[in-house]
C-alpha positions, -999 to 999 in steps of 0.1 A, spaced: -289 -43 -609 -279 -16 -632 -278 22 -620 -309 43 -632 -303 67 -659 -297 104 -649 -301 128 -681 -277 157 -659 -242 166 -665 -233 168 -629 -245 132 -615 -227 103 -627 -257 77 -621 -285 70 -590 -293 38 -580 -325 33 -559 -322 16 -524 -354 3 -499 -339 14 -466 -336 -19 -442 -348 -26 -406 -328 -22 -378 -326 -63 -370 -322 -66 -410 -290 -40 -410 -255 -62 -417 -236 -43 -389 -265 -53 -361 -277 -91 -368 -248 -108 -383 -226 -94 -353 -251 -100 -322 -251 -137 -337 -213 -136 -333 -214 -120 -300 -239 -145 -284 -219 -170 -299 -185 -160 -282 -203 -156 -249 -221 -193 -254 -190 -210 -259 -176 -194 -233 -203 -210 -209 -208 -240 -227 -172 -253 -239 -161 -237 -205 -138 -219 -224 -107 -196 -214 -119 -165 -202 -90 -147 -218 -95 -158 -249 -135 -149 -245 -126 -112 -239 -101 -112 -268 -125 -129 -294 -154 -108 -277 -131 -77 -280 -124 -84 -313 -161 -86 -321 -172 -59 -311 -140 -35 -329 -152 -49 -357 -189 -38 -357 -172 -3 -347 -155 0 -373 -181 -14 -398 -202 15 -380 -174 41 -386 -168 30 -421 -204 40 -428 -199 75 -422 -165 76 -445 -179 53 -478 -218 59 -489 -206 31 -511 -207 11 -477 -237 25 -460 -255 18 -488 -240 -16 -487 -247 -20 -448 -280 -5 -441 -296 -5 -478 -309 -28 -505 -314 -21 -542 -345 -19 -559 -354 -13 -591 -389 0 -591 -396 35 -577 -422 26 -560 -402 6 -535 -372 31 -526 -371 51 -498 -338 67 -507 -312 79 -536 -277 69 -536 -263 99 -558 -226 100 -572 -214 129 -590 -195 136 -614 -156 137 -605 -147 175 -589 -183 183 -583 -190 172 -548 -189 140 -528 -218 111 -531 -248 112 -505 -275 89 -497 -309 114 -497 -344 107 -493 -367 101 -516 -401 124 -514 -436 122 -530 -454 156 -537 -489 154 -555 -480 122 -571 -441 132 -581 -413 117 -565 -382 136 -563 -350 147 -542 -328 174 -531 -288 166 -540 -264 198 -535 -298 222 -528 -310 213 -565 -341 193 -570 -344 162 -592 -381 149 -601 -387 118 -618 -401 116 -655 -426 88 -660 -420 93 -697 -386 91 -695 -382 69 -668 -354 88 -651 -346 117 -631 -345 154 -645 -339 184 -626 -366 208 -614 -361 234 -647 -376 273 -643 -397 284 -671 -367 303 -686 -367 289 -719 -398 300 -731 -402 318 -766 -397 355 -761 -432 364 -770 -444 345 -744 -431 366 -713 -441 398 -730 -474 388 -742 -484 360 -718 -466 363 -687 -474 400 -681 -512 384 -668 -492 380 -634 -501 347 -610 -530 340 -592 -530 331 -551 -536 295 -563 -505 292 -587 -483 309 -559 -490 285 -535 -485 255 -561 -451 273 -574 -441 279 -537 -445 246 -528 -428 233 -557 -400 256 -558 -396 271 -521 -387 302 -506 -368 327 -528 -343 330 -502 -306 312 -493 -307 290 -474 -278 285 -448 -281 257 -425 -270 263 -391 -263 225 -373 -265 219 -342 -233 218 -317 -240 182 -314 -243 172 -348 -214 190 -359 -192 178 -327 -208 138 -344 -190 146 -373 -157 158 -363 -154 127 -341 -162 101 -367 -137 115 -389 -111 88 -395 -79 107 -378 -99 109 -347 -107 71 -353 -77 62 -352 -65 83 -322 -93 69 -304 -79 33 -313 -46 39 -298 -61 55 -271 -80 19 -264 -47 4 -266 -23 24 -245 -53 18 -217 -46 -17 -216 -5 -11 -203 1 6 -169 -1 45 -188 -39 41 -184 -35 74 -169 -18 98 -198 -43 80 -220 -72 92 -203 -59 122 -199 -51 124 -242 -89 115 -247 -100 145 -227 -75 169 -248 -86 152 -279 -127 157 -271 -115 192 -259 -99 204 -294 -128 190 -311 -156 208 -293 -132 238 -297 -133 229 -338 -167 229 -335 -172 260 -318 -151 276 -342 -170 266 -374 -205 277 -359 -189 310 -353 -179 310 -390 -213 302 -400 -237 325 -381 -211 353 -400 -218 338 -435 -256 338 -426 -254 373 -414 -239 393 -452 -275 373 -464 -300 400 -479 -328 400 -456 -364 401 -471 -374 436 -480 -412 443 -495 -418 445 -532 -448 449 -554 -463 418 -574 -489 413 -596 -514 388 -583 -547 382 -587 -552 410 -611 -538 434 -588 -509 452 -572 -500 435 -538 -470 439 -518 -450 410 -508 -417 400 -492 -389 392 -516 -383 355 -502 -421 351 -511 -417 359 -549 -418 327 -576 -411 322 -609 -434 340 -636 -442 367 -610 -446 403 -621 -429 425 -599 -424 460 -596 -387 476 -591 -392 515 -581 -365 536 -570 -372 532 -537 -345 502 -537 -320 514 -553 -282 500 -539 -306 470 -526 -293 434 -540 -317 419 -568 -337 397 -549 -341 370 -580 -328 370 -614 -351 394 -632 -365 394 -669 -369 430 -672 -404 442 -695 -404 482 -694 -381 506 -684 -344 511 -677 -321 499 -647 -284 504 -640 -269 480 -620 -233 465 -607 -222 431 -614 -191 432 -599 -202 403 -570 -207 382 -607 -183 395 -634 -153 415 -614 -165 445 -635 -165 479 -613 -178 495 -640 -222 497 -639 -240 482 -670 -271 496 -684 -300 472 -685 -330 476 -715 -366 465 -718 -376 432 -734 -409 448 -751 -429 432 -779 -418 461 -806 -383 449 -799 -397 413 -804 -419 425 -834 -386 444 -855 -369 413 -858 -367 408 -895 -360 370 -897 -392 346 -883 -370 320 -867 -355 348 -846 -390 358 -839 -402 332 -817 -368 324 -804 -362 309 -769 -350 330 -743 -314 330 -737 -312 352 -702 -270 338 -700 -259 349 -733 -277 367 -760 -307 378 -741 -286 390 -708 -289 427 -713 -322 425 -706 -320 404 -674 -310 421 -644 -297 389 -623 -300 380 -585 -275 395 -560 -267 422 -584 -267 459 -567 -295 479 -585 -279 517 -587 -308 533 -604 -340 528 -622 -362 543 -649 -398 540 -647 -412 537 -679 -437 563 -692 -475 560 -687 
């Protein structure tokens, strides 16, 4: 079954999988059978015991490992504990391989929202196109003509289109995961050094230096709780330099309304006073009217502040050639000096005139 067809230049291709039952899984049923097996012969054939706990011991290291390999290959969970499908329909989950130097492959959930199936893979969302039949990723209306976001978009949202934009494109905020001990602690002990450590662990218990043994698995668990303790600590210090929410002003509903910054969503009309100034930029910002110096050093290395002018319809007006008129928006290169962009620092604003 041939991969589906990803139109992204970071994924390499997704193939669909139908997650199995637990009694269907090829690390549970094909080795109980071998297990009940071993012990049946064992009563029946009134065979030797040693060789019963060898072959029974061998067994079960090999489900182990099977169960091990899972967490080092996606390639072999999806092998293990997943079946291919072609029809969307059917899958449950997305076996995603990127592009080489642009992350490792995962095995993610599939999700339905109003009808639209898609999935998160590196905290970017992928939907599927029925047209196209293949997944796309979730694009922001920044490629619009430039007429439309000073002529248009300056009608600001309604409640009911905020809470169809929030659902499709979440919180404005970043997002940080903090694992639990547990899972984290999971993870450093299915790596494959501490695999194999645990192997030879097994092994040196079967000769008379059970005790040293025991006593290298409790020094091994040790440094890896103390691993794990260590990269929390590094993590609830990333999560605190976040920005934290602070109130702006957005047009909805026809009307001024203050909101948090994590709440705002694309096409919103916000208000930047002066009142924020050396805040970060909550959200990459087209700006409409007015003036705003800000520092993109956290972006470009540049100490030195940049001014920031209005997108305004006589600037869109005095363009002399029509294809230039009705041009898309280009907020990453020709249009940038009118965008003031997220986690910038905002040194001082201009409100325009009345």
């Amino acid at each position: 079954m041939s991969p589906m067809r990803c139109n992204e230049k970071a994924i390499t291709q997704i193939m669909l999988l139908q997650k199995r039952s637990l009694w269907r899984r090829l690390d549970v049923l094909p080795f109980l059978f071998v297990h009940f097996l071993v012990v049946g012969l064992h009563f029946v054939a009134s065979s030797s015991l040693f060789w019963t706990l060898l072959c029974l011991g061998v067994s079960l290291s090999l489900q182990l490992l099977s169960w091990l390999a899972q967490f080092w290959s996606t390639r072999f969970d999806s092998f293990m504990g997943y079946r291919l499908v072609s029809d969307v329909n059917l899958c449950t989950h997305v076996h995603v391989v990127p592009r080489p130097h642009h992350g490792r492959s995962q095995i993610v959930a599939l999700k339905r929202l109003r009808g639209c199936y898609f999935f998160e893979f590196q905290h970017r969302r992928y939907e599927f196109d029925e047209s196209k039949q293949c997944f796309l990723k979730l694009r922001y209306p920044d490629e619009k003509p430039r007429s439309f976001y000073v002529r248009e978009a300056v009608r600001g949202l309604s409640s009911d289109d905020v809470a169809k934009k929030l659902e499709r494109y979440r919180a404005n905020k970043l997002q940080i995961p903090m694992p639990s001990f547990w899972e984290l602690y999971k993870e450093q002990v299915t790596a494959p050094l501490f695999a194999f450590q645990l192997f030879c662990v097994i092994l040196w218990c079967l000769d008379e230096m059970w005790k040293y043994s025991l006593m290298t698995l409790v020094m091994m668990l040790s440094f890896e709780a103390t691993v794990v303790r260590s990269r929390q600590r590094s993590l609830r210090e990333l999560r605190g330099m976040r920005t934290r929410p602070y109130p702006v002003l957005a047009l909805r509903d026809g009307k001024w309304q203050r909101v948090f910054s994590d709440q705002l969503v694309p096409l919103d009309i916000v208000s930047i006073s002066p009142s924020v100034e050396g805040v970060a930029v909550p959200c990459d910002i087209l700006l409409l009217s007015g003036r705003a110096v800000v520092n993109e050093a956290l972006l470009t290395g540049e100490s030195v502040p940049l001014m920031k002018e209005a997108l305004s319809v006589e600037a869109c007006d005095s363009m002399q050639e029509t294809d230039q008129r009705d041009r898309e928006l280009q907020p990453r290169s020709l249009d940038k000096l009118h965008v003031l962009f997220g986690g910038t620092v905002l040194l001082q604003c201009e409100n325009p005139s009345k």
